[in-house]
C-alpha positions as CSV (number, residue, x, y, z in Angstrom):
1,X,-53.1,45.6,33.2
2,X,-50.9,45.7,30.3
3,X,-47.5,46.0,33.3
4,X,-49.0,43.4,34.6
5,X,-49.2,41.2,31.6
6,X,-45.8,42.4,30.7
7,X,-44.3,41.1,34.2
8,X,-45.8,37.7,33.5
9,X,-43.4,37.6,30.7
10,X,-40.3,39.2,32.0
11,X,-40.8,36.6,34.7
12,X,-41.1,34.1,31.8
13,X,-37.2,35.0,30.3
14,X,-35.7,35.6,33.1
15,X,-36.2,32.2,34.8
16,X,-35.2,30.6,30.8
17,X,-32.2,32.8,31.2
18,X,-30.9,31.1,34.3
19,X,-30.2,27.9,31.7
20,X,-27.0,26.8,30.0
21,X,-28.6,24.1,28.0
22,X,-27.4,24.3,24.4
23,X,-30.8,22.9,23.3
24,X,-32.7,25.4,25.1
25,X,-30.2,28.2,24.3
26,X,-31.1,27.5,20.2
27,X,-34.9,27.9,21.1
28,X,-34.9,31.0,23.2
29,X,-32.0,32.9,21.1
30,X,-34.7,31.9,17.6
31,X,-37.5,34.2,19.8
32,X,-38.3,37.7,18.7
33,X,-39.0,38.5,22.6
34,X,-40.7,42.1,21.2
35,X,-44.1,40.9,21.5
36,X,-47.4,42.4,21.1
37,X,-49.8,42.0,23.7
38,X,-53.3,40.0,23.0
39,X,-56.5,41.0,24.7
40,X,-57.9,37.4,25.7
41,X,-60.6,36.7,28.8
42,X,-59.3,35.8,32.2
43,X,-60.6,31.6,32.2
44,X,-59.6,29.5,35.2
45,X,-60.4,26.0,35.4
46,X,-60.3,23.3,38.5
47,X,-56.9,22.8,38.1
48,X,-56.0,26.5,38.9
49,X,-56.1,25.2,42.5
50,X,-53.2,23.2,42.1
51,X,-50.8,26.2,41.4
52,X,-50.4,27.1,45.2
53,X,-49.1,23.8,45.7
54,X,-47.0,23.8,43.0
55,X,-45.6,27.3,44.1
56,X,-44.8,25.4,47.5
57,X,-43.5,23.0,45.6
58,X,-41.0,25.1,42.7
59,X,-37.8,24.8,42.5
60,X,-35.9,28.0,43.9
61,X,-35.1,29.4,40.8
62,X,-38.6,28.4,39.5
63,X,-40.7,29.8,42.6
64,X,-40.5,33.3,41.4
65,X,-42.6,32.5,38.4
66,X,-44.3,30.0,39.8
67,X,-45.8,32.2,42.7
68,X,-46.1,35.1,40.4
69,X,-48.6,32.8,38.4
70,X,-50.3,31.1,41.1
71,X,-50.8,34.9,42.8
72,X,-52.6,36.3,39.4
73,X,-54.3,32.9,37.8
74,X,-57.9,34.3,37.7
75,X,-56.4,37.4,35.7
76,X,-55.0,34.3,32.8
77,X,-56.5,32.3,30.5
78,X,-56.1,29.2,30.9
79,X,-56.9,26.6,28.7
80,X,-57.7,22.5,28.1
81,X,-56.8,20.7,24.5
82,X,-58.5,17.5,25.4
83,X,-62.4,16.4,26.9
84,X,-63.5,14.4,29.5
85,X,-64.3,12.2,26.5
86,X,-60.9,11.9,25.8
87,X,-59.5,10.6,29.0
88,X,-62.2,11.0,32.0
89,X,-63.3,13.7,33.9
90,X,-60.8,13.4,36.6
91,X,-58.1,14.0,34.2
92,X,-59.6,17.4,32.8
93,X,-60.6,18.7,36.4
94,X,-56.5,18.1,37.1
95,X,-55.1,19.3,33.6
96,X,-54.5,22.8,32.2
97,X,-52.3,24.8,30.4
98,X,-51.8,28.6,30.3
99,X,-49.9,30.0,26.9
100,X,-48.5,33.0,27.6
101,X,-47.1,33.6,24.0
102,X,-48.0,32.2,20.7
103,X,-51.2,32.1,18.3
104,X,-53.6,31.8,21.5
105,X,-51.7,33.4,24.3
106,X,-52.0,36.9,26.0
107,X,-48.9,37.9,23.4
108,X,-49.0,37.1,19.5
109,X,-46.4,34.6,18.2
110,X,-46.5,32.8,15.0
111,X,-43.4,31.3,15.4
112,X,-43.0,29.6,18.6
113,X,-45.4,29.3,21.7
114,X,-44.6,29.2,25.3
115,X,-46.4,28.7,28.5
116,X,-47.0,26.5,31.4
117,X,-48.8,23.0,32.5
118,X,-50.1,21.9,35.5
119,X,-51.2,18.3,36.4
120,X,-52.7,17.2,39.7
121,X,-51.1,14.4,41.8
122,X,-51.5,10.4,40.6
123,X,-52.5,11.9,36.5
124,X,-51.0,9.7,33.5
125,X,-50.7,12.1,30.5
126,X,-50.7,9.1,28.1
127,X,-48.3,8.6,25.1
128,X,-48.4,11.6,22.7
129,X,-46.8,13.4,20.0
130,X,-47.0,16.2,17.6
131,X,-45.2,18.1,14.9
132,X,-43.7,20.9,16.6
133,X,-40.2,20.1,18.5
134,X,-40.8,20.6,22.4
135,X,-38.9,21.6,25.6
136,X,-40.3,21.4,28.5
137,X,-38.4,22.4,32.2
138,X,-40.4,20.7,35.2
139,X,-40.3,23.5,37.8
140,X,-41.6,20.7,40.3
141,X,-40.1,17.3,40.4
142,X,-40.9,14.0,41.7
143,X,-42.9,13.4,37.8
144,X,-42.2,10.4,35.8
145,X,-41.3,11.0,31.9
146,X,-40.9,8.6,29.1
147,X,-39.3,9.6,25.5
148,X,-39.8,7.3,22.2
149,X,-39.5,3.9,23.6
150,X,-37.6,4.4,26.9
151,X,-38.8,3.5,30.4
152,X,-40.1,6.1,32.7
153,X,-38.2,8.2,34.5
154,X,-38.6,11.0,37.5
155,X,-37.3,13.7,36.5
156,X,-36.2,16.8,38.9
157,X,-37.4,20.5,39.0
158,X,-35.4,22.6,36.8
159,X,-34.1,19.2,34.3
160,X,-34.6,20.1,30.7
161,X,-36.2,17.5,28.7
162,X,-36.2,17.7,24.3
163,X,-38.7,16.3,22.6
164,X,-38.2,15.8,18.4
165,X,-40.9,16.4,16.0
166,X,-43.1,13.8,16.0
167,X,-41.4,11.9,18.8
168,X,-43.8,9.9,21.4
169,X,-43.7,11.0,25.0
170,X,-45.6,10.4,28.1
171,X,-46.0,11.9,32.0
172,X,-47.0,10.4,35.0
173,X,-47.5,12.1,38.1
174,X,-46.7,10.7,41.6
175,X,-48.2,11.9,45.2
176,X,-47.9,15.8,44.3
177,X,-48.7,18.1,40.9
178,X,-46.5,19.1,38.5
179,X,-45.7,22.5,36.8
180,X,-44.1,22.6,33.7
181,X,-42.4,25.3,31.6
182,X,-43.4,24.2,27.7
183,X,-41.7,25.8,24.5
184,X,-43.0,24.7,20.9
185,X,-41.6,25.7,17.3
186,X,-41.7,24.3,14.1
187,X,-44.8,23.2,13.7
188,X,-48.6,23.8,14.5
189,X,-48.6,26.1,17.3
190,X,-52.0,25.1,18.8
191,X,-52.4,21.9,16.9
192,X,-54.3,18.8,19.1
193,X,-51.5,15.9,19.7
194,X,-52.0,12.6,18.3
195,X,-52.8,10.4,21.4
196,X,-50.7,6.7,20.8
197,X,-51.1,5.9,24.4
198,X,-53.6,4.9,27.5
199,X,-53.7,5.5,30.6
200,X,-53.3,2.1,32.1
């Protein structure tokens, strides 16, 4: 289990190491990348059934990981930050997040976190922000983004997006689900976001 576990992150750097992105170069070179592993219990949740569509989906670069993860997801935990009180059932049975490192994840690190989201098709992840700064790399496209007080925009698979401390942002998925490639640092690694947004 433990090879296993370590593939999941060796699959992990090696699609980050594909980037040129300056922004993303100063998060993953700040990474101590000698992690210990963390026993935590395999969870899935209804949005697991998203990730072969997503795999389908995946950029080339990205398919690799992504099919590697769709392949295992009832060996990871995955995980849901918000309730159905918070934004309706249908949004929790098509939201998850799987941390593969940081102060939850199936490897220990205090410093910064890193994992994946998935978000089933026609889903408005409303206005949001938190402390820690944020990456995120779409591995699907075809989402709509908005930053601070911009309009939204699709972005493509493989398109890194930066997100400051503190600063608002918002998805909104079209006809198809997204998976995303999240890093956090400098901050709360497993803090709630403050929710500025609706979904209307």
């Amino acid at each position: 289990m433990t090879i296993f576990f370590e593939e999941l992150l060796d699959q992990f750097r090696v699609f980050l190491a594909t980037f040129e992105d300056e922004r993303l170069r100063n998060f993953t070179a700040s990474c101590d990348w000698a992690m210990s592993p963390r026993a935590v219990e395999p969870h899935e949740l209804p949005s697991s059934s998203l990730l072969d569509r997503t795999a389908e989906l995946a950029t080339a670069t990205a398919r690799p990981l992504a099919k590697f993860v769709a392949d295992h997801r009832s060996e990871l935990r995955w995980g849901q930050t918000y309730t159905a009180a918070d934004f309706g059932q249908h949004f929790i049975d098509n939201y998850g997040w799987l941390e593969v490192f940081g102060t939850r994840g199936h490897f220990e690190n205090d410093a910064m976190a890193g994992g994946l989201l998935v978000l089933g098709p026609n889903i408005v992840y409303p206005d949001h922000h938190h402390e820690a700064e944020e990456i995120y790399i779409p591995l699907t496209g075809g989402t709509e983004w908005r930053k601070g007080e911009g309009e939204f925009v699709i972005r493509e698979g493989g398109e890194v997006i930066h997100h400051p401390s503190n600063v608002n942002h918002a998805m909104k998925t079209g006809d198809e689900p997204l998976l995303a490639l999240y890093l956090w640092r400098g901050g709360p690694l497993a803090a709630r976001s403050t929710i500025t947004g609706g979904q209307g």
